[in-house]
N, C-alpha and C positions, 0 to 999 in steps of 0.2 A: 452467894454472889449472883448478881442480875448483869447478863451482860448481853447486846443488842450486835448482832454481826449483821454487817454491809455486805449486799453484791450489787453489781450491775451488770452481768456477764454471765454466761455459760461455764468461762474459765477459772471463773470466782467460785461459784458453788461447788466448782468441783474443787479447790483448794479449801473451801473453808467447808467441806464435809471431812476434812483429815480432823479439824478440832473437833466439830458435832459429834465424830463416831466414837472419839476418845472420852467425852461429854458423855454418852450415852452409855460408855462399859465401864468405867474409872472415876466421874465424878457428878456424883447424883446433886452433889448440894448445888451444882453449878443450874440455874436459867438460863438459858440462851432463848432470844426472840431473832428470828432470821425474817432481816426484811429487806427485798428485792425493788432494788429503785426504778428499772425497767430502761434503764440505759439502753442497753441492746434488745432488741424483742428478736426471741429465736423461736423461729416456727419449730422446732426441734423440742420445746420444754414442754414437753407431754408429760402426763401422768410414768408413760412408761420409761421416760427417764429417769426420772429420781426412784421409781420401784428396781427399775436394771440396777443400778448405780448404787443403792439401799441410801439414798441422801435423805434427808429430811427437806420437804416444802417450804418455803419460806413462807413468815404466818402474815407478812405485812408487803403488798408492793405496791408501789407509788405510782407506775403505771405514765411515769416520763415522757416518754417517745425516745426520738431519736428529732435533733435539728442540730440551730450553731452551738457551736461550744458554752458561751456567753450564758446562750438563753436557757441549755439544759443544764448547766452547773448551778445559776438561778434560781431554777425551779427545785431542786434537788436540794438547795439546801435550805429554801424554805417551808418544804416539808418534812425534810428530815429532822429540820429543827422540832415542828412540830410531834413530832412521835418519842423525840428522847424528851421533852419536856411532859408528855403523858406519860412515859412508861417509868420515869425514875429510876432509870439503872446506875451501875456502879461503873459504867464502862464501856466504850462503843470500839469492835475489831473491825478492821481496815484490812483489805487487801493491796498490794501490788499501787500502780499506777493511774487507773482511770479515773474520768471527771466525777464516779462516784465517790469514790477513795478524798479527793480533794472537796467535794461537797462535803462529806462529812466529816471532815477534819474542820474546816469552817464551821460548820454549823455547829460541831460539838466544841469547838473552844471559844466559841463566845460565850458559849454558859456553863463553861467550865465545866464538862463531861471531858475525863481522861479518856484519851485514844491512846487504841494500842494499832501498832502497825508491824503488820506482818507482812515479811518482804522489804524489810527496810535499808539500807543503805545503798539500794543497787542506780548504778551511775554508768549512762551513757558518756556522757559531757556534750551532748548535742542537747542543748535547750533550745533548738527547732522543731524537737520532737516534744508533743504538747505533754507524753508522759513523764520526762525530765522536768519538768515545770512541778507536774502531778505528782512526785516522790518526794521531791524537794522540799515543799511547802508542808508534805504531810508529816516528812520526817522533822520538820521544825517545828510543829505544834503538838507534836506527842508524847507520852507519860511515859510509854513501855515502848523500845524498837526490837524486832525479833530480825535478825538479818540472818539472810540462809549460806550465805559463804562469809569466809574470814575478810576475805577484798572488801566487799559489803561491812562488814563490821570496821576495817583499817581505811574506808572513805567518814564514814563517822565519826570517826575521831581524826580525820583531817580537817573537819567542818566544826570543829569545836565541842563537840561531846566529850566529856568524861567517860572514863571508862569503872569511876567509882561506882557500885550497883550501892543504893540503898533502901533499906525497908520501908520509906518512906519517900517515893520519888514523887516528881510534880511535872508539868512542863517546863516549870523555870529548869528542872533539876532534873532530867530522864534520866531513866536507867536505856543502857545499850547491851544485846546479846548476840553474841553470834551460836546461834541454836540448832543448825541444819535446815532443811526445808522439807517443810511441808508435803511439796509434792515428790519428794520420794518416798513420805511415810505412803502417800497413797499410792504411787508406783508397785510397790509391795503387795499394799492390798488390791489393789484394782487388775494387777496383772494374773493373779490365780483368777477373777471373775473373768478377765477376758477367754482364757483359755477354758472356760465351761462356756462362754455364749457364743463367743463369735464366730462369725461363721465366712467371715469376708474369704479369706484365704483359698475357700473352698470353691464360693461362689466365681472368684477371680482365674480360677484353675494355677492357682501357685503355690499349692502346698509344699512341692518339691521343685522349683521355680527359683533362682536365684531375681531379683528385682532390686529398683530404685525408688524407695518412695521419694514424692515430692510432694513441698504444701507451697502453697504462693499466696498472701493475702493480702499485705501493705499499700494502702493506698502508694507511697511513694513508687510503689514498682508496679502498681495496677495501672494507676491513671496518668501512667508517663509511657508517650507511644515507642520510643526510644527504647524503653528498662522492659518492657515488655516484650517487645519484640527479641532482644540481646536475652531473653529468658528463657523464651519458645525456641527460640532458632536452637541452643542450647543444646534443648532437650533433644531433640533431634539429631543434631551431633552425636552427642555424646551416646545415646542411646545407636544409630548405627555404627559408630565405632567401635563399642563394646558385644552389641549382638545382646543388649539387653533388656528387659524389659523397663518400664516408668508407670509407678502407678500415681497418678496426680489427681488426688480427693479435689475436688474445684468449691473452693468457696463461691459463693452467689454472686459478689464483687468482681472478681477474676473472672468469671463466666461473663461478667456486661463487657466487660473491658477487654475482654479477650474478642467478642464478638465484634468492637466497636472499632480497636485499634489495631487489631493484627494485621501484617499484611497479609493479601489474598493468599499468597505463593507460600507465603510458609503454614499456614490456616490448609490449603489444599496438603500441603505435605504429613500435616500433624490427620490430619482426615485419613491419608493412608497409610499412614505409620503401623507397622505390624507390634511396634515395639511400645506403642505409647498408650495408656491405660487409664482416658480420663469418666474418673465415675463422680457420681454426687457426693456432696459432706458426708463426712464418714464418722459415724458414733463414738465416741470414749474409746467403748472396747474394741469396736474397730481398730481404730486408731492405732491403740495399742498393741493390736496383734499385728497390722503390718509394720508398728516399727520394728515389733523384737524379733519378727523373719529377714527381715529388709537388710542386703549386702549395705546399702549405707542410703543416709537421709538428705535430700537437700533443701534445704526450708529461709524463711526471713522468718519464720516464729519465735516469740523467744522461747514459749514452755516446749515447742518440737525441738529445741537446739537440745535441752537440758534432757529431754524424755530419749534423745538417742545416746545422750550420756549414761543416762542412768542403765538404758539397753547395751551397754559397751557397742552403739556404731557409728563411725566414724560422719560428720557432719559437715557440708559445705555450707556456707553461711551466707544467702543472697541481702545482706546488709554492707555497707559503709563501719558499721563497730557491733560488737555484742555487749551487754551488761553481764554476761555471766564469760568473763576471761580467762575463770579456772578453764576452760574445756578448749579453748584455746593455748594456754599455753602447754597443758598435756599433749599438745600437739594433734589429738582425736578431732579435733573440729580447723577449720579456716577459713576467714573470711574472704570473699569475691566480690563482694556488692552485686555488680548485673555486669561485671566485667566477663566475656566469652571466653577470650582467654582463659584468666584465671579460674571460673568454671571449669573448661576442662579439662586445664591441667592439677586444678585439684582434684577431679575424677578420676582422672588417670593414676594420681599417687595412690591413692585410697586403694584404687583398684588393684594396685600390687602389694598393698602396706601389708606388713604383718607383725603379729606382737605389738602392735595398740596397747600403751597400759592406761587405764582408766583407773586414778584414785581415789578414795572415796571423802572426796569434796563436799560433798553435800549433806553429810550427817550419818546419823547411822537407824533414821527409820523411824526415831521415838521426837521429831521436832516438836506435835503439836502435844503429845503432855508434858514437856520440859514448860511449852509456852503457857499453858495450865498452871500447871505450878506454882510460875512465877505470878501470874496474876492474881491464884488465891492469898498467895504471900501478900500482894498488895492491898488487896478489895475485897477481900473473901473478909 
């Protein structure tokens, strides 16, 4: 089997190295050609990422940019077209939501290349978000759907899917799985590597440091001077109320928008804040080490929402909805939008909770060769 996997993201390659790696120990007969559309350009895809990480390089990028939605979903998909009409494979994987994801659903069902889509069924219901748009349409032109929660799986079949699996599916005819996800196959693996590399914790002096991690990236809450401000002031609060520390990794976004729209008074206050701990993007492993020390997480991410589930820490959610509502209704997570209040007084719960159950929602580790599997079943 020849199959051609899509990124356009740092978040992508690192979900779709949970298949490659299983690709590389489990199933030799399998091709995979990894090709990088170049949607996002992260000064961060160094060599020495994908050596840290043990990922494979992608062998093809298209080298995109970044502009309007319009023009980069355009250009994406008529290159992409161009490279599965070269390569002749049996099959092109899809991650998640982005304009790559939807380029190559396009581009691969007009000439009837089966897409399999990984991350399938997961639903905001806000089709103002251009990702809602982005799942939607992928999940309507595809052969194979792999959905990593049951919700996910039980919105699929409110949309019209069968839940008959057969040997021989089509797009007229997919098959639908609810299979676990992916990224806690690699949560698994990637957290023994953290704990040999990284060194944040040390560098930060919080090895034995109780802290707050925070991530902030959304445009919706960057480039609104209102949701940004009700964020920072926040942090502030809640950090001298508690007498605790915040360590907030600043995306490059957040860092203009922080500079641009903050007010002065609270900008001076976060400057002398004993308690507040803003460093640069913080690597994979990074990442990962300060979720699984971190008394709890507050993020608008959706893979930080699910990565402090997987860590059992309780999550405040600076969105309007989340796609993944198991973690919310276990009660471990809650939503606030950029409401102050609800901030922190869901910090405040957090801060006394005890006996958090976290159950295991999300699979049990083995998602990406179930989704093998099933694909050689199909194309193999």
């Amino acid at each position: 089997m020849k199959i051609i996997t899509v990124v356009g993201a740092r978040p992508q390659i690192i979900k779709a190295a949970a298949i490659s790696r299983v690709i590389s120990d489990k199933f030799p007969q399998i091709e995979e050609i990894i090709l990088h559309t170049g949607q996002h350009y992260d000064q961060n895809m160094s060599n020495v990422f994908f050596e840290e990480l043990n990922i494979p390089k992608p062998s093809i990028n298209l080298n995109v940019g970044s502009s309007s939605h319009g023009k980069q979903t355009a250009l994406m998909i008529e290159k992409i077209e161009q490279v599965l009409l070269e390569k002749n494979v049996d099959a092109i994987v899809v991650y998640g939501d982005t304009n790559s994801t939807l380029a190559s659903a396009i581009a691969a069902s007009k000439i009837h290349v089966p897409i399999v889509h990984i991350e399938a069924g997961l639903r905001s219901f806000n089709k103002k978000m251009p990702e809602e748009i982005n799942r939607i349409m992928c999940d309507h032109s595809s052969t194979l759907l792999f959905s990593p929660t049951e919700t996910g799986y039980q919105n699929l079949i409110k949309e019209g899917f069968s839940t008959h699996v057969s040997q021989n599916a089509s797009a007229d005819e997919p098959n639908i799985y609810h299979c676990g996800d992916v990224m806690y196959d690699n949560t698994i693996y990637f957290s023994k590597l953290s704990d040999q590399k990284s060194t944040v914790l040390q560098n930060l002096n919080l090895e034995d440091q109780p802290y707050i991690l925070a991530t902030v990236h959304r445009n919706d809450n960057t480039d609104d001077a209102t949701k940004i401000n009700a964020i920072f002031s926040s942090f502030l609060n809640l950090t001298e109320k508690h007498k605790i520390s915040l360590v907030l990794p600043l995306h490059p976004r957040t860092l203009k928008m922080k500079e641009a729209l903050l007010d002065k008074v609270i900008q001076e206050k976060l400057d002398q804040s004993p308690y507040i701990k803003i460093i640069p993007p913080a690597s994979f492993l990074d990442m990962i080490a300060l979720e699984k020390k971190s008394t709890l997480i507050i993020t608008d991410s959706g893979g930080v929402q699910k990565e402090a589930y997987f860590f059992q820490k309780p999550c405040v959610i600076l969105r309007p909805q989340t796609e993944w509502v198991e973690i919310t209704r276990a009660k471990c997570a809650t939503i606030v939008d950029t409401d102050q209040d609800k901030i922190l007084n869901a910090v405040d719960h957090f801060m006394k909770a005890e006996n958090l159950n976290f159950p295991p929602v999300f699979g049990d580790g083995k998602a990406a060769e179930f989704i093998l599997e099933e694909m050689l079943n199909q194309f193999g």
